[in-house]
N, CA, C and O atoms as a GROMACS GRO file, in nm:
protein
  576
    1UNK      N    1   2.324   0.364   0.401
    1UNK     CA    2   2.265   0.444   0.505
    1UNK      C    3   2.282   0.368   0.636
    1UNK      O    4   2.272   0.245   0.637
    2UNK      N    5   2.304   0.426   0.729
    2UNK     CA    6   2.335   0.364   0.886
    2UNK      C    7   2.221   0.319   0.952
    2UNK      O    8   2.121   0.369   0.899
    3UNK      N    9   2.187   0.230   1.065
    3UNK     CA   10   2.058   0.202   1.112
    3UNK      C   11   1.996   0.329   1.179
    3UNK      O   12   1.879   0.360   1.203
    4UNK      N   13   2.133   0.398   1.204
    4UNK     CA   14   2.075   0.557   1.279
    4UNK      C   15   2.018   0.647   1.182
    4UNK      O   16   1.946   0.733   1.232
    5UNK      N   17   2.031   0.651   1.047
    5UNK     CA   18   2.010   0.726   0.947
    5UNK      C   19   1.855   0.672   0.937
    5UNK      O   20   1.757   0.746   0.934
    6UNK      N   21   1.853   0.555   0.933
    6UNK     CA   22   1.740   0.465   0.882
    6UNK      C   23   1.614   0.488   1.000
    6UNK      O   24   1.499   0.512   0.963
    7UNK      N   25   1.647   0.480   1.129
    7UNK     CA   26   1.562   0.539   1.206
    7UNK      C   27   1.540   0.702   1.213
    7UNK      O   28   1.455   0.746   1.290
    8UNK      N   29   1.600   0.768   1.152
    8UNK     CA   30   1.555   0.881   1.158
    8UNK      C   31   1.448   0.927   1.067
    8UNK      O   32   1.349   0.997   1.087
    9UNK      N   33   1.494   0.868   0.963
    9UNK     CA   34   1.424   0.898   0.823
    9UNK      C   35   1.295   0.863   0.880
    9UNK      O   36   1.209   0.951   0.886
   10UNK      N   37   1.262   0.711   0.934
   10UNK     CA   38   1.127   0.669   0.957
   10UNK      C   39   1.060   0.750   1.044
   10UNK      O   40   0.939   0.741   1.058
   11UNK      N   41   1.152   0.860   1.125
   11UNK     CA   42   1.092   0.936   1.214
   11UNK      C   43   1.053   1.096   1.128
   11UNK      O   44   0.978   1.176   1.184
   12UNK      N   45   1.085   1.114   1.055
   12UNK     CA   46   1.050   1.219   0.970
   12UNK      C   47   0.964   1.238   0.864
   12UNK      O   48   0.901   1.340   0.834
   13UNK      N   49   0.969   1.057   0.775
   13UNK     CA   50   0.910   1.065   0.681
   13UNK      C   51   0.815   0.882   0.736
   13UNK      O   52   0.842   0.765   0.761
   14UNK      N   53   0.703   0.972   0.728
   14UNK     CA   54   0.614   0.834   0.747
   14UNK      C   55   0.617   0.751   0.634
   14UNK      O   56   0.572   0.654   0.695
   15UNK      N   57   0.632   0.710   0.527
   15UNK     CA   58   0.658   0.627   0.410
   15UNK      C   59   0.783   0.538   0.406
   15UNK      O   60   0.802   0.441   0.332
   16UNK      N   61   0.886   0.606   0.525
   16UNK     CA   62   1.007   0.507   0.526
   16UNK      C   63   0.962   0.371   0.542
   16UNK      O   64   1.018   0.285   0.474
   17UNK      N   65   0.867   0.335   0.621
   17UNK     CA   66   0.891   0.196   0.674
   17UNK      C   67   0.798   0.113   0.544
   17UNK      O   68   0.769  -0.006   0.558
   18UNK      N   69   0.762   0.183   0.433
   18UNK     CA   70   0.652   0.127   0.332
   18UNK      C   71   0.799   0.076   0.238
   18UNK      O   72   0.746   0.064   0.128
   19UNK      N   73   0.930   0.044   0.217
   19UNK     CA   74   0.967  -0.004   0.182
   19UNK      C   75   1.058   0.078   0.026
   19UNK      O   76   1.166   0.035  -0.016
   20UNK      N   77   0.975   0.206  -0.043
   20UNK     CA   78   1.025   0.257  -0.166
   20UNK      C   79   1.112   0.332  -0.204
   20UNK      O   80   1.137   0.432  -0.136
   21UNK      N   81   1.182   0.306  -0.322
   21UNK     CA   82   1.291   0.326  -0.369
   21UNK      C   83   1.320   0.422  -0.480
   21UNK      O   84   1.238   0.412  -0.571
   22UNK      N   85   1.420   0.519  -0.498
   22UNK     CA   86   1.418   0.574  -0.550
   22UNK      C   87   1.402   0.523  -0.711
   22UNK      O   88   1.475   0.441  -0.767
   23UNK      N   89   1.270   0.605  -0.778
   23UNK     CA   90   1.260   0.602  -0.903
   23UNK      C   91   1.166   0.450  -0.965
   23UNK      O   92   1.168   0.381  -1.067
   24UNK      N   93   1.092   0.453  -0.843
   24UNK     CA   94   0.983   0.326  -0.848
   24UNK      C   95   0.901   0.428  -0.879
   24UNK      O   96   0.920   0.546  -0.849
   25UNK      N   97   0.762   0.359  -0.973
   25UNK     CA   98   0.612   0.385  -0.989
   25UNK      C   99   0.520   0.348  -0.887
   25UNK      O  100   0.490   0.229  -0.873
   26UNK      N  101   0.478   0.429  -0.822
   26UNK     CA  102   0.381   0.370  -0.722
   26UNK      C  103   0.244   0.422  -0.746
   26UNK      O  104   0.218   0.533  -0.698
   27UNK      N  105   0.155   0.361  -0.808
   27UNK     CA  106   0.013   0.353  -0.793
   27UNK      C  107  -0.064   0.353  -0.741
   27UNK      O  108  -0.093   0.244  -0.692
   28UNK      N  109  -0.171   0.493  -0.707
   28UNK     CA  110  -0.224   0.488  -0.592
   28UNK      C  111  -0.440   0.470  -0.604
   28UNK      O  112  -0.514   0.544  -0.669
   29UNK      N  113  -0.462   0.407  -0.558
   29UNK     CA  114  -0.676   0.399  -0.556
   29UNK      C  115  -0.708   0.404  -0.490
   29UNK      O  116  -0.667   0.370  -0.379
   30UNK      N  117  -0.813   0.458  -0.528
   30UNK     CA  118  -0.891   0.460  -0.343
   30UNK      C  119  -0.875   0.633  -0.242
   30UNK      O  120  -0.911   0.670  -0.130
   31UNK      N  121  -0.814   0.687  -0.343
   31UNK     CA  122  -0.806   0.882  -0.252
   31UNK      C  123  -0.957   0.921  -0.201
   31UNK      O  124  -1.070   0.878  -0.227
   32UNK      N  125  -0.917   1.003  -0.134
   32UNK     CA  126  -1.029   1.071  -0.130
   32UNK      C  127  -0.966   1.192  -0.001
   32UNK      O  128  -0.855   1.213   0.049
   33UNK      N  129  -1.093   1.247   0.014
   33UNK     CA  130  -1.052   1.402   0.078
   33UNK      C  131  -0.967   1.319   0.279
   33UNK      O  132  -0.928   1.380   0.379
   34UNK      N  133  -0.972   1.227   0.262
   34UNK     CA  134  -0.922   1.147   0.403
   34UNK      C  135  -0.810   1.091   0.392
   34UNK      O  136  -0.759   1.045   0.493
   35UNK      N  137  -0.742   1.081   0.262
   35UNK     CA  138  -0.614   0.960   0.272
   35UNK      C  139  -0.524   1.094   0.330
   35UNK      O  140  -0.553   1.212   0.314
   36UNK      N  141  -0.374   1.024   0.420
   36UNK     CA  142  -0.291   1.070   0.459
   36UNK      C  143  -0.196   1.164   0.384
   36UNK      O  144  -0.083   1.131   0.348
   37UNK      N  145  -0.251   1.280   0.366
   37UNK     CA  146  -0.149   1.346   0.315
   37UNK      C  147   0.029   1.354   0.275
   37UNK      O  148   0.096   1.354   0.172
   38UNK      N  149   0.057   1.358   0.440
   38UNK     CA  150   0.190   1.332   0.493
   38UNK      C  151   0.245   1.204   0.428
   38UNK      O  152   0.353   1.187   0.371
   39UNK      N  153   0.173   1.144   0.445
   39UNK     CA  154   0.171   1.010   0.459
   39UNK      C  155   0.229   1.029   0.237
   39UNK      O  156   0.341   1.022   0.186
   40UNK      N  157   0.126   1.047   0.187
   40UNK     CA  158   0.131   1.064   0.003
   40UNK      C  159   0.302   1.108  -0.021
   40UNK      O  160   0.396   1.055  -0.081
   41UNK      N  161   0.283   1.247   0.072
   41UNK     CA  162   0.445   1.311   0.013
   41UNK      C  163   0.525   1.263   0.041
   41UNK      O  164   0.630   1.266  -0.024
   42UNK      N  165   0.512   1.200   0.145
   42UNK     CA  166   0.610   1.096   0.198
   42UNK      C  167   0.712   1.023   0.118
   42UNK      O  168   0.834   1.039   0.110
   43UNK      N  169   0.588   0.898   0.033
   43UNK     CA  170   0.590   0.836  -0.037
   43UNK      C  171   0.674   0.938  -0.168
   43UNK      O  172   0.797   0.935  -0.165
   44UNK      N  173   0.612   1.017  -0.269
   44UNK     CA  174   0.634   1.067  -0.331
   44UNK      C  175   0.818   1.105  -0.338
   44UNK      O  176   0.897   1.073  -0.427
   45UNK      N  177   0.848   1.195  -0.190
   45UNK     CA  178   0.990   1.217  -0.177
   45UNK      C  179   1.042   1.119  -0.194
   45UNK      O  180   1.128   1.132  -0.282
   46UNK      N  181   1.035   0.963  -0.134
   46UNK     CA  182   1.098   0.851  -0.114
   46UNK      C  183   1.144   0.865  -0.285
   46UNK      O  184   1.254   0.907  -0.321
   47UNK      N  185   1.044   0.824  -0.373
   47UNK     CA  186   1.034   0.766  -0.521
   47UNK      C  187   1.107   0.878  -0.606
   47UNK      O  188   1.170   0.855  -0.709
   48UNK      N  189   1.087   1.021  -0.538
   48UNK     CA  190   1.070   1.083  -0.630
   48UNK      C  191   1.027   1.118  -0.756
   48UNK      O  192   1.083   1.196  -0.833
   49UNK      N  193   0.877   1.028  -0.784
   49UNK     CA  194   0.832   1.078  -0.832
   49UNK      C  195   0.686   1.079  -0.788
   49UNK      O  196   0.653   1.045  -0.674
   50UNK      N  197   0.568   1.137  -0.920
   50UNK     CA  198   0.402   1.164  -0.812
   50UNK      C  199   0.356   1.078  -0.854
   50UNK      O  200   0.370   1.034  -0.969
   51UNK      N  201   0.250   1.011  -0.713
   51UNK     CA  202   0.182   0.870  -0.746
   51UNK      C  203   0.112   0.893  -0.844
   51UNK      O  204   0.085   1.012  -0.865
   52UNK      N  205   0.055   0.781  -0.948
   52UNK     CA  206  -0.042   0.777  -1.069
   52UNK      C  207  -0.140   0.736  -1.038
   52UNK      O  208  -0.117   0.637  -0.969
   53UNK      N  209  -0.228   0.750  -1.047
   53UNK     CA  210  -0.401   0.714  -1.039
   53UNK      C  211  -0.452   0.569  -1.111
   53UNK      O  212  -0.366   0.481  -1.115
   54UNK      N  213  -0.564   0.542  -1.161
   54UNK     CA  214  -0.626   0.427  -1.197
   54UNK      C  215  -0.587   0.447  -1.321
   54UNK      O  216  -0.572   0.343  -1.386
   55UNK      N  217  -0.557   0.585  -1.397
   55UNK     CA  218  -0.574   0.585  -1.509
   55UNK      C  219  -0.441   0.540  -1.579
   55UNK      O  220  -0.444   0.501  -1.696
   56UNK      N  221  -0.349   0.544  -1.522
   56UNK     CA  222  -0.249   0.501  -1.563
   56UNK      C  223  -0.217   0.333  -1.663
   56UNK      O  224  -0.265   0.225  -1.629
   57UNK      N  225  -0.153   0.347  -1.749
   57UNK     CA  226  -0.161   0.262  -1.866
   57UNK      C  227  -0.017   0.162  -1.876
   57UNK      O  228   0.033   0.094  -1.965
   58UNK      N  229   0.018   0.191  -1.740
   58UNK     CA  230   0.182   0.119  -1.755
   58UNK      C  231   0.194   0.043  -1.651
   58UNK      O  232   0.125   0.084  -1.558
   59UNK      N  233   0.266  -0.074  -1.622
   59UNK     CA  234   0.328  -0.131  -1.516
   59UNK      C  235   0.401  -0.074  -1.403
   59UNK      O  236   0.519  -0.040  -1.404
   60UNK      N  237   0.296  -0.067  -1.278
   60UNK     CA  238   0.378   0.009  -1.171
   60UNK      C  239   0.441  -0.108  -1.059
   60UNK      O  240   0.395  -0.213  -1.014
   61UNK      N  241   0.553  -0.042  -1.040
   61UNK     CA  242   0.580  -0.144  -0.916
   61UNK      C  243   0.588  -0.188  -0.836
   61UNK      O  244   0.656  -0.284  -0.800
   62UNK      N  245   0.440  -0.061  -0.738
   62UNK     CA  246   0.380  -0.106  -0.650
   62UNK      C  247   0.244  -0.058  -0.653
   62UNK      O  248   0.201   0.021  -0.737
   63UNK      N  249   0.165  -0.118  -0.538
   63UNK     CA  250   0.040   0.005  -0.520
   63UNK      C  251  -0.001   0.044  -0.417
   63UNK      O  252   0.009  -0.037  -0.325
   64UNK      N  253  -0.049   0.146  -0.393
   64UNK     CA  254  -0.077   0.207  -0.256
   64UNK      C  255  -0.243   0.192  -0.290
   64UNK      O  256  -0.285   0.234  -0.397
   65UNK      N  257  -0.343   0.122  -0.181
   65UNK     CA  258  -0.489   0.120  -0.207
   65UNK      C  259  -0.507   0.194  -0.044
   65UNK      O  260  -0.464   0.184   0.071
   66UNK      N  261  -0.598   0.267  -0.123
   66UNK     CA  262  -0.656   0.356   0.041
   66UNK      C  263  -0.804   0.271   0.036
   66UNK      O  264  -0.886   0.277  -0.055
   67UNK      N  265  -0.810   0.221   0.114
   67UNK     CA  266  -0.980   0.122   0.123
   67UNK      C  267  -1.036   0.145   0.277
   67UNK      O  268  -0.962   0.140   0.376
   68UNK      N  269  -1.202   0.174   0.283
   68UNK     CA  270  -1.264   0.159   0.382
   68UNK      C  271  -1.393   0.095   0.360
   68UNK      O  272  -1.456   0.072   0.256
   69UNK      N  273  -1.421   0.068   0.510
   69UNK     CA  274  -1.527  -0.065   0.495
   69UNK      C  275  -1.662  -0.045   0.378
   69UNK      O  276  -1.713  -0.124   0.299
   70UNK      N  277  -1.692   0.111   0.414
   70UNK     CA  278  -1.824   0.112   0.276
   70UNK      C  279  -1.743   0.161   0.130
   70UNK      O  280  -1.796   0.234   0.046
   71UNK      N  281  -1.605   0.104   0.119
   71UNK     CA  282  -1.589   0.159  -0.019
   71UNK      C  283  -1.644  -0.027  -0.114
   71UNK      O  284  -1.584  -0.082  -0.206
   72UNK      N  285  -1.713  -0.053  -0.075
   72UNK     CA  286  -1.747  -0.225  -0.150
   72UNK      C  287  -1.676  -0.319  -0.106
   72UNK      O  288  -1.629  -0.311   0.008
   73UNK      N  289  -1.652  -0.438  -0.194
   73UNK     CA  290  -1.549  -0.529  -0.185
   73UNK      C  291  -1.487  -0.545  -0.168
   73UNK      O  292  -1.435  -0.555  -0.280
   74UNK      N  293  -1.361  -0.580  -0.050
   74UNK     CA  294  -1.240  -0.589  -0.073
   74UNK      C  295  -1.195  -0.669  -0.139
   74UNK      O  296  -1.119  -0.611  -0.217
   75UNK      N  297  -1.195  -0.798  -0.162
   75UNK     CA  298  -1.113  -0.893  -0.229
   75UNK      C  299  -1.164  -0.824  -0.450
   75UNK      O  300  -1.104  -0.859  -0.551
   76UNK      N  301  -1.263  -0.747  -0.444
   76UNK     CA  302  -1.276  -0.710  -0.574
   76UNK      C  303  -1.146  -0.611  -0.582
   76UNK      O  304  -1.055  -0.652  -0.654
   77UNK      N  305  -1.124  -0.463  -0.506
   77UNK     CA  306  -1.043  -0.392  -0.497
   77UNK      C  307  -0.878  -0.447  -0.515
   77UNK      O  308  -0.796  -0.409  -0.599
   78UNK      N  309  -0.862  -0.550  -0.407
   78UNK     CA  310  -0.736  -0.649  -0.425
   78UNK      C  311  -0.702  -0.667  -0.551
   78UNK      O  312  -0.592  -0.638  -0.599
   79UNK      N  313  -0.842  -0.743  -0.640
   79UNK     CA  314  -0.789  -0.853  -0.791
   79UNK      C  315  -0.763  -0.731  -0.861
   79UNK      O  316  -0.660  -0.737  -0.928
   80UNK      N  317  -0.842  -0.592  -0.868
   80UNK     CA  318  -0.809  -0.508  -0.934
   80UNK      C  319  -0.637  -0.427  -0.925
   80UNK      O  320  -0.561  -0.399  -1.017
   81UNK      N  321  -0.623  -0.409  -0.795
   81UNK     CA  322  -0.513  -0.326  -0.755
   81UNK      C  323  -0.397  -0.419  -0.855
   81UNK      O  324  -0.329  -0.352  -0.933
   82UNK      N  325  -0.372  -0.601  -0.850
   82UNK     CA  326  -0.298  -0.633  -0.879
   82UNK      C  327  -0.279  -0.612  -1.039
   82UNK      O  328  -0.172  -0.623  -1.100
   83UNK      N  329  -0.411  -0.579  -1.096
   83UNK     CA  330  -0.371  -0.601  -1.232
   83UNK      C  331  -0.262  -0.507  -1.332
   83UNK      O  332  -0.235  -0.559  -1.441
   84UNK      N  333  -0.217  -0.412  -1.311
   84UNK     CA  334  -0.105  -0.342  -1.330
   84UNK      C  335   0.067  -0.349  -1.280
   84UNK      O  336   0.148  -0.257  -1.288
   85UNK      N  337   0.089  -0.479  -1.230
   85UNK     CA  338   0.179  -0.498  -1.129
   85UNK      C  339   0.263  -0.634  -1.135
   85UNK      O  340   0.223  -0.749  -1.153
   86UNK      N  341   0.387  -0.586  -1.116
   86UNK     CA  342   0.407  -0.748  -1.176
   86UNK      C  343   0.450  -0.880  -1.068
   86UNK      O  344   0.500  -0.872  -0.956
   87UNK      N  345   0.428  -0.950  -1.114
   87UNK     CA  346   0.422  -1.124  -0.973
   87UNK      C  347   0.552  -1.022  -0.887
   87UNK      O  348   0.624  -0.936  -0.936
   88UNK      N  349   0.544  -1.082  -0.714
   88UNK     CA  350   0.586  -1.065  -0.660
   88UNK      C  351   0.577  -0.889  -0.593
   88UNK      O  352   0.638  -0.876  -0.487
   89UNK      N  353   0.514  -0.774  -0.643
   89UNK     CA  354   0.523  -0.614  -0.637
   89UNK      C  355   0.425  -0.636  -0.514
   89UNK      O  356   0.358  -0.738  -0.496
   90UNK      N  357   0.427  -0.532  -0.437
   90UNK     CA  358   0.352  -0.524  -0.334
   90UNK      C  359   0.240  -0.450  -0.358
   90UNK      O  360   0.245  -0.372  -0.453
   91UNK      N  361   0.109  -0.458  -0.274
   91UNK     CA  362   0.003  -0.397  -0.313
   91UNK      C  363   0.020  -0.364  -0.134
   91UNK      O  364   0.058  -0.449  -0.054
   92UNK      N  365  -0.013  -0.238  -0.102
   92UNK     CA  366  -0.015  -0.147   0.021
   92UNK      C  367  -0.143  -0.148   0.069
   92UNK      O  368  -0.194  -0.040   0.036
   93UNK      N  369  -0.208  -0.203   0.121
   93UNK     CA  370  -0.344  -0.190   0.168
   93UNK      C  371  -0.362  -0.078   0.294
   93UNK      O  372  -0.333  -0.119   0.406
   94UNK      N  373  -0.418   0.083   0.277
   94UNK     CA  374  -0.400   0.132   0.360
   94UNK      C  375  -0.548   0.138   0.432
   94UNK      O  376  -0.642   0.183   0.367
   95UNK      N  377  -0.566   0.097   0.554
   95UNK     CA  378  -0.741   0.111   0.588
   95UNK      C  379  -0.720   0.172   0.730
   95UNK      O  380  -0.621   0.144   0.799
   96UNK      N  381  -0.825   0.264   0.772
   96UNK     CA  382  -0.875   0.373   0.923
   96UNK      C  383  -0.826   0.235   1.047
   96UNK      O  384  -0.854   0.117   1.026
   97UNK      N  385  -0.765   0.273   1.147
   97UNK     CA  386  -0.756   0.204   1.255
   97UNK      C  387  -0.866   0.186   1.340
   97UNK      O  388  -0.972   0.247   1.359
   98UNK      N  389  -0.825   0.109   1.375
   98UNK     CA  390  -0.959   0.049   1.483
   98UNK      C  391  -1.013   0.202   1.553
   98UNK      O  392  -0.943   0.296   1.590
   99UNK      N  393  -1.151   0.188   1.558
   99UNK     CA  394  -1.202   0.301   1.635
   99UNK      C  395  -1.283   0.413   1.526
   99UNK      O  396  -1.390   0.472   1.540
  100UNK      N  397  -1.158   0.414   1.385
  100UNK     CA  398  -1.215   0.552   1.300
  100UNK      C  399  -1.315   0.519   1.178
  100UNK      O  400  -1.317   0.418   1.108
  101UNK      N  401  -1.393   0.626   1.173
  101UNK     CA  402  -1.495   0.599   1.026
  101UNK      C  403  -1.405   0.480   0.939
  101UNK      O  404  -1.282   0.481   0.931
  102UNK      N  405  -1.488   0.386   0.882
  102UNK     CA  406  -1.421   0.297   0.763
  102UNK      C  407  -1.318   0.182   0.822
  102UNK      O  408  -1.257   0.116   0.738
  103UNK      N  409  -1.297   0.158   0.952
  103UNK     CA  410  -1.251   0.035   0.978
  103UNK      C  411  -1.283  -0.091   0.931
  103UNK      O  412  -1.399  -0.133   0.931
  104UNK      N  413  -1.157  -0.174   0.877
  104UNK     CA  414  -1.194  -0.281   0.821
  104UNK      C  415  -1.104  -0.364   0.933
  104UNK      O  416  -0.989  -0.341   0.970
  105UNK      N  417  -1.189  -0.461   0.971
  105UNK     CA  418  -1.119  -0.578   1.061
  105UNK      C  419  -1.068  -0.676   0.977
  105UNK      O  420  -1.110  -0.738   0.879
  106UNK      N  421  -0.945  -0.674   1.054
  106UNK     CA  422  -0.795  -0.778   1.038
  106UNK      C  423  -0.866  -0.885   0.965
  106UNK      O  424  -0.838  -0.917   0.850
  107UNK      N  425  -0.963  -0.941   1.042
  107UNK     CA  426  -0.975  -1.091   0.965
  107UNK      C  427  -1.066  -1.061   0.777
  107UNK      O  428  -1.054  -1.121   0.670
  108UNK      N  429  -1.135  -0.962   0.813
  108UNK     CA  430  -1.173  -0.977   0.665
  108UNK      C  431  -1.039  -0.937   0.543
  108UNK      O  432  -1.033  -0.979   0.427
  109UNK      N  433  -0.943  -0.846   0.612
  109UNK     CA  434  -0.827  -0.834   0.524
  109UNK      C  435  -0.760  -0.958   0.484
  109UNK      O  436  -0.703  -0.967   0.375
  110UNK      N  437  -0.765  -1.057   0.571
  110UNK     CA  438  -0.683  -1.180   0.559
  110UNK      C  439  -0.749  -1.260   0.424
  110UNK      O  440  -0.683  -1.296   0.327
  111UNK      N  441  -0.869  -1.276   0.439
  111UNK     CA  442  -1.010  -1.314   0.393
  111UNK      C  443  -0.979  -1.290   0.260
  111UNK      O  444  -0.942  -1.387   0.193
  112UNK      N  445  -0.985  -1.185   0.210
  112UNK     CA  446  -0.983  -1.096   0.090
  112UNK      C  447  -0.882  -1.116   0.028
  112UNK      O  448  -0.888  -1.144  -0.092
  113UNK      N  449  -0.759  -1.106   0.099
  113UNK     CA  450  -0.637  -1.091   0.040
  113UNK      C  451  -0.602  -1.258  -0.001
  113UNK      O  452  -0.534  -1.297  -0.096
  114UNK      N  453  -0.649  -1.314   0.071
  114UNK     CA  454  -0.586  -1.474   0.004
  114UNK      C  455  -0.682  -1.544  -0.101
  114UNK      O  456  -0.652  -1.619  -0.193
  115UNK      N  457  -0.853  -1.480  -0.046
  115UNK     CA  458  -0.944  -1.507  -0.180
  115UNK      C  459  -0.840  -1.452  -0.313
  115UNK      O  460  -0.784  -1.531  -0.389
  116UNK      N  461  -0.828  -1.293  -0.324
  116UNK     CA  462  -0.746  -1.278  -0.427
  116UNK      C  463  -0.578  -1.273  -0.501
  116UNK      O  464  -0.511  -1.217  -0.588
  117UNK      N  465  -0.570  -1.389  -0.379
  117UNK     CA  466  -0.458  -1.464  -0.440
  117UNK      C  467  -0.302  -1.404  -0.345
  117UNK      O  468  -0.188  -1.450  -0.360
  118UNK      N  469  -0.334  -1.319  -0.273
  118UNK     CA  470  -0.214  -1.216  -0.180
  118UNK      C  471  -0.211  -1.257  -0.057
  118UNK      O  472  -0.313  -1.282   0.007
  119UNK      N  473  -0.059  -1.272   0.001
  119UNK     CA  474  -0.031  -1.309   0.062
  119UNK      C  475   0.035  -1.176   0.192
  119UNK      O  476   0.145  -1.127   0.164
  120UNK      N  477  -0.037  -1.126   0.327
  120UNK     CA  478   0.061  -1.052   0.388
  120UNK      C  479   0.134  -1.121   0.478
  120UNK      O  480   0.126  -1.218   0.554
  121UNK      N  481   0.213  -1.029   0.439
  121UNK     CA  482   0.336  -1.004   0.500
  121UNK      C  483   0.351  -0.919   0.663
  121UNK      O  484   0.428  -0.952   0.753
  122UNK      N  485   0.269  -0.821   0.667
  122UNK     CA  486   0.322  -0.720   0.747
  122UNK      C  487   0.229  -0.640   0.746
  122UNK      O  488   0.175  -0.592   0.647
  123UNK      N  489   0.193  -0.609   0.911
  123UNK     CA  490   0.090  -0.504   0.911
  123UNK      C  491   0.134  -0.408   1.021
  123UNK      O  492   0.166  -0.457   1.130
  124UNK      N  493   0.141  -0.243   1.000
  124UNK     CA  494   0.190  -0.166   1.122
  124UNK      C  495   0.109  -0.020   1.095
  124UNK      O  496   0.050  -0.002   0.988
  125UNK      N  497   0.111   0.077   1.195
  125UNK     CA  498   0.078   0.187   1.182
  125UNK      C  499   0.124   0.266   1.098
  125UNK      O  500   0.241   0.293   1.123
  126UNK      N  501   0.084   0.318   1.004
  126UNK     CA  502   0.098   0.388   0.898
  126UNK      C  503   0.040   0.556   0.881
  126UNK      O  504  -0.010   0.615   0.786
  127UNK      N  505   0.089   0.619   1.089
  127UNK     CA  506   0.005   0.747   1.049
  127UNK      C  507  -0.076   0.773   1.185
  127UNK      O  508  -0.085   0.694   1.278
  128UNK      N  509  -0.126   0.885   1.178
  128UNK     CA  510  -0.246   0.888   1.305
  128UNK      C  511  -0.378   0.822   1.254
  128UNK      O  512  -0.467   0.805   1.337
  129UNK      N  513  -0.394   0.790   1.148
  129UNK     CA  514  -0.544   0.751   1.138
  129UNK      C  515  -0.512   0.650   1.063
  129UNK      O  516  -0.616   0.584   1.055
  130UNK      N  517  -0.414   0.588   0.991
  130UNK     CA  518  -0.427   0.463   0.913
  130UNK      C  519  -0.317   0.344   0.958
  130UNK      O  520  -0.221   0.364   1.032
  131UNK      N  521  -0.355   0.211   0.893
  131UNK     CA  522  -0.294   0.097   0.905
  131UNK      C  523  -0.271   0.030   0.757
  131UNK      O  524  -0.350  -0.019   0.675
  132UNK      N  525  -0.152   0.047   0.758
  132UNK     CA  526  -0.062  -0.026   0.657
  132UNK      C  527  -0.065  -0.190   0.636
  132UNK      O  528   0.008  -0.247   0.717
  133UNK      N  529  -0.137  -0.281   0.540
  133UNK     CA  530  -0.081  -0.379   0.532
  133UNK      C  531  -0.036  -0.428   0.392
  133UNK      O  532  -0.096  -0.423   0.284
  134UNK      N  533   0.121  -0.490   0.433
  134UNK     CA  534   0.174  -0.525   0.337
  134UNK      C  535   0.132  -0.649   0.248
  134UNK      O  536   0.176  -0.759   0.282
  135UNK      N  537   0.049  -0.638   0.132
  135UNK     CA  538   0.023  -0.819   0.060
  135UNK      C  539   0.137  -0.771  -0.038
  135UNK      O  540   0.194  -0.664  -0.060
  136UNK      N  541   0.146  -0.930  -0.094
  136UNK     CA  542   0.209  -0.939  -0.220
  136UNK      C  543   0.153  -1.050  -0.298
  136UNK      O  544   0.082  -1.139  -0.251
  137UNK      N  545   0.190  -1.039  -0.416
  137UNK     CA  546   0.112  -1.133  -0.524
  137UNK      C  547   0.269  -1.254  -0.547
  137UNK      O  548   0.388  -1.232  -0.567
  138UNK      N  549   0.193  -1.368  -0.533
  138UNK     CA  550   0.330  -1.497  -0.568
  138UNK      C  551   0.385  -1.436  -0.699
  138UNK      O  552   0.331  -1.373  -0.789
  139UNK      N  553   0.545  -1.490  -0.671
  139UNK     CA  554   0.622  -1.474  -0.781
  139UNK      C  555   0.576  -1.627  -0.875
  139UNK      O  556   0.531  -1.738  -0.851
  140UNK      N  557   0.623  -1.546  -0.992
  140UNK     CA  558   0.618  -1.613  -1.109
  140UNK      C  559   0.705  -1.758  -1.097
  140UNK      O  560   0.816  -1.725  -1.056
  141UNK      N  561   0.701  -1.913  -1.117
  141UNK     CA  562   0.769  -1.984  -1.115
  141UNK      C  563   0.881  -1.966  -1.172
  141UNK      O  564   0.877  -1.950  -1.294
  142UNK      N  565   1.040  -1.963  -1.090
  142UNK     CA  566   1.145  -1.972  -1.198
  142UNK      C  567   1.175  -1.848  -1.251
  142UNK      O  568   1.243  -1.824  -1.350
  143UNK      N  569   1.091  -1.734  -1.137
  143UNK     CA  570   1.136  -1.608  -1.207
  143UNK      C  571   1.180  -1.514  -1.098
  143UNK      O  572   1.106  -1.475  -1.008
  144UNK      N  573   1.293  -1.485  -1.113
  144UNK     CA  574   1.368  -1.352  -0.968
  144UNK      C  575   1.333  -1.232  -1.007
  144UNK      O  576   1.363  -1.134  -0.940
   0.00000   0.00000   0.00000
């Protein structure tokens, strides 16, 4: 795909810049009547296929967490999100931007995410109402 192709897509489909590939599992917690719609199908077209819920019983290879400040714990939400996922998969932390119901400030994400062991990478707008940040869990020693 061309960088012109590549900017377009990100201009059409808000999920381009989340990184997924066709025929990945992406795992999603944390819905509710507020997560980004656009934002879901997005995702979904990318993978082609539909995100799976908590209930899911298999290794996905990423996860999408929709979290806001009164949904509890974050660093609990984190240890959980990773446990389906294997060293190195990204966990998507999506939380309300500064200003909207359920803002979680930058520093407690940092906080959370390295208490449970994740490291980000990358944080950008993900939407009119949400913020994308990218953690990932260390790779396995000795393992690509």
């Amino acid at each position: 795909m061309s960088a012109t192709a590549d900017h377009a897509e990100e201009r059409t489909n808000p999920a381009a810049r989340l990184g997924f590939q066709a025929g990945q599992v992406v795992q999603e917690l944390g819905y509710d009547d507020d997560t980004d719609q656009e934002l879901r199908e997005g995702i979904e077209a990318i993978t082609g296929e539909e995100l799976v819920d908590e209930d899911f019983d298999d290794v996905a290879d990423a996860v999408v967490l929709w979290f806001r400040d009164e949904d509890g714990d974050l660093t609990d939400a984190l240890v959980d999100a990773t446990t389906m996922i294997d060293p190195g998969a990204p966990v998507w932390l999506l939380t309300p931007k500064t200003g909207r119901p359920g803002h979680v400030e930058p520093s407690d994400i940092g906080d959370a995410a390295q208490t449970a062991g994740l490291a980000q990478t990358s944080t950008f707008s993900a939407g009119r109402d949400w913020s994308a940040s990218r953690l990932v869990t260390p790779k396995a020693a000795g393992k690509k």
